[in-house]
C-alpha positions as CSV (number, residue, x, y, z in Angstrom):
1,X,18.0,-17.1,-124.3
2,X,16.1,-20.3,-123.8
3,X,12.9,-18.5,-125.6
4,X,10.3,-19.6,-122.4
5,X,7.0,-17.6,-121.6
6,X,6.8,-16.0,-118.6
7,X,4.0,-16.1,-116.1
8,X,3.0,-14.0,-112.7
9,X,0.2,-13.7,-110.7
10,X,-1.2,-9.9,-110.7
11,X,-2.1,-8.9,-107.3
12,X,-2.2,-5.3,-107.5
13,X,-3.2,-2.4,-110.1
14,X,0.4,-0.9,-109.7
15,X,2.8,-3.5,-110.6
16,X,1.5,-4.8,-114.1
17,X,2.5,-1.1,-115.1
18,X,5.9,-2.1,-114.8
19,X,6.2,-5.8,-115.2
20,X,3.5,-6.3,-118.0
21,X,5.7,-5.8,-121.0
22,X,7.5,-9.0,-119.7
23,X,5.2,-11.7,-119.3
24,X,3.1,-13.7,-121.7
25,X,0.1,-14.8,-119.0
26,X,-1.2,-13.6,-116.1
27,X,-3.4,-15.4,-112.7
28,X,-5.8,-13.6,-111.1
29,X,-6.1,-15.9,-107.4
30,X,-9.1,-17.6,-106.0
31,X,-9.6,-14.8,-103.5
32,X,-9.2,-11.6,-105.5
33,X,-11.4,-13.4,-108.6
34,X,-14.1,-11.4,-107.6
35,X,-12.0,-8.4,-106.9
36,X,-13.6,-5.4,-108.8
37,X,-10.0,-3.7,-109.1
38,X,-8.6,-7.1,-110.4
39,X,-11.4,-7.5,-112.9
40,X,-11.1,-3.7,-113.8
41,X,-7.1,-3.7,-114.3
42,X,-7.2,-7.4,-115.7
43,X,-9.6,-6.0,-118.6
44,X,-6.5,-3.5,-119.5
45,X,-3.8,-6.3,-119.2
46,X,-1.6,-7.1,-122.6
47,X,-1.5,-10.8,-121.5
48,X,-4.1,-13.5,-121.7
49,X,-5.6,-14.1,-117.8
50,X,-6.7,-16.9,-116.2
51,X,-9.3,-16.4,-113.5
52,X,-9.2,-18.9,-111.0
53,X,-12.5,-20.6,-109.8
54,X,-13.7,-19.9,-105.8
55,X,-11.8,-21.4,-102.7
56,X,-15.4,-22.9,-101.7
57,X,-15.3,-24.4,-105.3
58,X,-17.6,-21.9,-107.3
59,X,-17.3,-21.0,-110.9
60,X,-19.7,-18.2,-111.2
61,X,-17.0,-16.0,-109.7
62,X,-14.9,-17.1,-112.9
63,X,-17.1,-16.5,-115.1
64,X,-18.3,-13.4,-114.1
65,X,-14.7,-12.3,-113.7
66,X,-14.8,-13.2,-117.7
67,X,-17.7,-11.3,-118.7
68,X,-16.7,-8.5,-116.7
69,X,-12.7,-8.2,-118.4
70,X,-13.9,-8.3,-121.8
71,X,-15.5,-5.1,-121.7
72,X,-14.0,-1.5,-121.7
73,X,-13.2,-0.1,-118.0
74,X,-11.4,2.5,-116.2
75,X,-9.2,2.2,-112.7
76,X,-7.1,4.3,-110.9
77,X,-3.5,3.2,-111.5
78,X,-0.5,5.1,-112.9
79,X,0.8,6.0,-116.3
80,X,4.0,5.6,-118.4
81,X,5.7,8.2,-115.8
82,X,4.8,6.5,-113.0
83,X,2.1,9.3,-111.7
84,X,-1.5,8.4,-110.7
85,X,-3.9,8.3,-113.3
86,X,-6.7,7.2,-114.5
87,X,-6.2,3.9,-116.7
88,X,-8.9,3.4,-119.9
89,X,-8.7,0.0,-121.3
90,X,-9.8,-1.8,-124.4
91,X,-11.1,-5.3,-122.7
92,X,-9.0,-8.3,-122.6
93,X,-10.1,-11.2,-124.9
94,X,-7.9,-13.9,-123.4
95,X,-9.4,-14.3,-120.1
96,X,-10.4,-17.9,-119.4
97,X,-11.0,-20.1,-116.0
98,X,-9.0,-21.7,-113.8
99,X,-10.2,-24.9,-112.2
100,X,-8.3,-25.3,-108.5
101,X,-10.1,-27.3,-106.2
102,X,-12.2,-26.3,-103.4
103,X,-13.0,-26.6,-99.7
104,X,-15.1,-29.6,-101.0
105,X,-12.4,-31.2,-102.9
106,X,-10.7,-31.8,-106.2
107,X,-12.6,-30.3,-109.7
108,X,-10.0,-31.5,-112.4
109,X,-11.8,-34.8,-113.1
110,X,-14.1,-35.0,-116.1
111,X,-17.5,-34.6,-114.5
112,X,-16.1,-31.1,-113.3
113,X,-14.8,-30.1,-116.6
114,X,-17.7,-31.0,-118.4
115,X,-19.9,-29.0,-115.3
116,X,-17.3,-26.3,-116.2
117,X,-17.9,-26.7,-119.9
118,X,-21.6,-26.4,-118.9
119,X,-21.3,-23.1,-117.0
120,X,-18.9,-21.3,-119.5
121,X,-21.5,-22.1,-122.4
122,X,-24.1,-21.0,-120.5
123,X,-22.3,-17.7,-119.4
124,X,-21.6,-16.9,-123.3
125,X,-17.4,-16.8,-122.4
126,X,-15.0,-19.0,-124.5
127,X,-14.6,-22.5,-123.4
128,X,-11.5,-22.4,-122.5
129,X,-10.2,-24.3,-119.2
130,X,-6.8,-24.2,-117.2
131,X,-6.3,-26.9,-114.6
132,X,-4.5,-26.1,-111.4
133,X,-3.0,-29.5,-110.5
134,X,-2.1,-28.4,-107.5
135,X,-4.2,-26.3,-104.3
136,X,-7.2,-28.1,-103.6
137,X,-6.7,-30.3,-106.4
138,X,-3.7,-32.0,-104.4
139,X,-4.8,-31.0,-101.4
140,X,-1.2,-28.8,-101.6
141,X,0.7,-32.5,-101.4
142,X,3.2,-31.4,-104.2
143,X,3.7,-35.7,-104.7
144,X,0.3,-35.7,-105.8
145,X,0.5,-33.3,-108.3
146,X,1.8,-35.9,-111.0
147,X,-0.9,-38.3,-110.8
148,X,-3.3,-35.0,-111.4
149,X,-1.7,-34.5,-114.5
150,X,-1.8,-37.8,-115.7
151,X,-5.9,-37.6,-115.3
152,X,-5.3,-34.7,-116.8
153,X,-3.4,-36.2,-120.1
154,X,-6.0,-38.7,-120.1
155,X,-8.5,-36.6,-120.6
156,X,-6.7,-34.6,-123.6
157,X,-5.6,-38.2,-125.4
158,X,-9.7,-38.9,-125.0
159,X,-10.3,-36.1,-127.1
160,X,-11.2,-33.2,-125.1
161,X,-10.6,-29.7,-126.6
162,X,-11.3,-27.3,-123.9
163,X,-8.6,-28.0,-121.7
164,X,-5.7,-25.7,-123.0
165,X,-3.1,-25.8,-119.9
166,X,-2.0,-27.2,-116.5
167,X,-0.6,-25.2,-113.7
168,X,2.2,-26.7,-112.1
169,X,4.0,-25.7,-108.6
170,X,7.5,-26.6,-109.3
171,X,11.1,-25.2,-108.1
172,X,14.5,-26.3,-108.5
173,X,14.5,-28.9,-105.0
174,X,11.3,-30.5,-103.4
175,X,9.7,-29.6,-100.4
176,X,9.2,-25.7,-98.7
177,X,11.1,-23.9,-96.1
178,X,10.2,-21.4,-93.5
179,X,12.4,-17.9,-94.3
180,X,14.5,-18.1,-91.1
181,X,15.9,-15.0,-89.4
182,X,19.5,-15.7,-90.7
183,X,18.5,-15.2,-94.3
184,X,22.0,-17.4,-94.9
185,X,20.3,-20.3,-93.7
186,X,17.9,-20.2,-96.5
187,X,17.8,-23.8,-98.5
188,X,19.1,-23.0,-102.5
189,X,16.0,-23.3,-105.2
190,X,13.3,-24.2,-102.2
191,X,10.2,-22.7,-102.1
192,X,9.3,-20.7,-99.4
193,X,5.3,-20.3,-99.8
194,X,4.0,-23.5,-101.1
195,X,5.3,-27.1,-101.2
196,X,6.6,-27.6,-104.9
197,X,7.8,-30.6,-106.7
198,X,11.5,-30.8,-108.0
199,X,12.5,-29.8,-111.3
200,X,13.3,-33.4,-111.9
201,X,9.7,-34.3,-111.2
202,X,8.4,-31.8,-113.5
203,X,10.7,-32.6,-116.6
């Protein structure tokens, strides 16, 4: 009813069969970028894919994660019927990085986008960049989220053209919760992986 895109992360060969219809972009995570499976059923996915850079920081994972989905490929999945097959696909053209931080810090400032810019001319991919405003880019302090988006906007207003989205973590209520054994107990619209601004915050 309200018309929004959806978004998931794909972190398996199986479940895109049945979920892919519904959503309009897809995340592959820093730690299954260089997944061969991921990069195999990512090339076959019906919805663009952003490729998150290393947790140590890297890009080349990224961008050969790019190179490597817009080609042809095969992977064992499962069809229509839900049997195992073997899945041919046609290369996804919408595959584009991911910039999240890494054990060395923050990369959404300009000298790392133009680095980024750099290394995704010089791998022949589209320059195309998604910023993660959260991870190691806000050292997973949801209250610092905001002030990365505002470098963020700053950068856009300046003029530049690559960057073409921010990732946000965001639920209804602030904070995170550990799932307690009483499942009762569980706090309303709080996340229960990683610490999220309010929905307040993110309007």
């Amino acid at each position: 009813e309200m018309g929004l895109p959806t978004s998931s992360e794909a972190l398996d060969p199986i479940s895109p069969q049945y979920l892919q219809d519904l959503i309009a972009w897809s995340a592959i995570g820093a730690r299954t970028t260089e997944s061969q499976t991921h990069r195999e059923m990512s090339s076959g996915l019906s919805s663009a894919v952003g490729f998150k850079n290393g947790t140590d920081g890297g890009l080349m994972v990224a961008i050969n994660a790019m190179q490597s989905v817009s080609s042809p490929h095969r992977f064992l999945g499962i069809n229509n019927e839900g049997q195992v097959s073997v899945v041919t696909t046609k290369g996804n053209a919408y595959a584009h990085v991911v910039l999240r931080g890494g054990n060395n810090g923050p990369n959404f400032d300009t000298v790392h986008v133009a680095q980024c810019e750099k290394a995704l001319k010089e791998g022949g991919v589209g320059n195309n960049i998604m910023i993660d405003c959260s991870h190691a880019n806000s050292n997973k302090d949801p209250e610092v989220q905001p002030l990365v988006m505002k470098d963020i906007t700053h950068q856009i207003l300046e003029g530049n053209k690559s960057i073409i989205g921010v990732m946000l973590e965001s639920n209804i209520n602030a904070g995170n919760q550990v799932i307690p054994n009483d499942l009762s107990e569980l706090k309303y619209g709080v996340s229960v992986t990683d610490a999220c601004m309010d929905w307040d915050t993110t309007e």
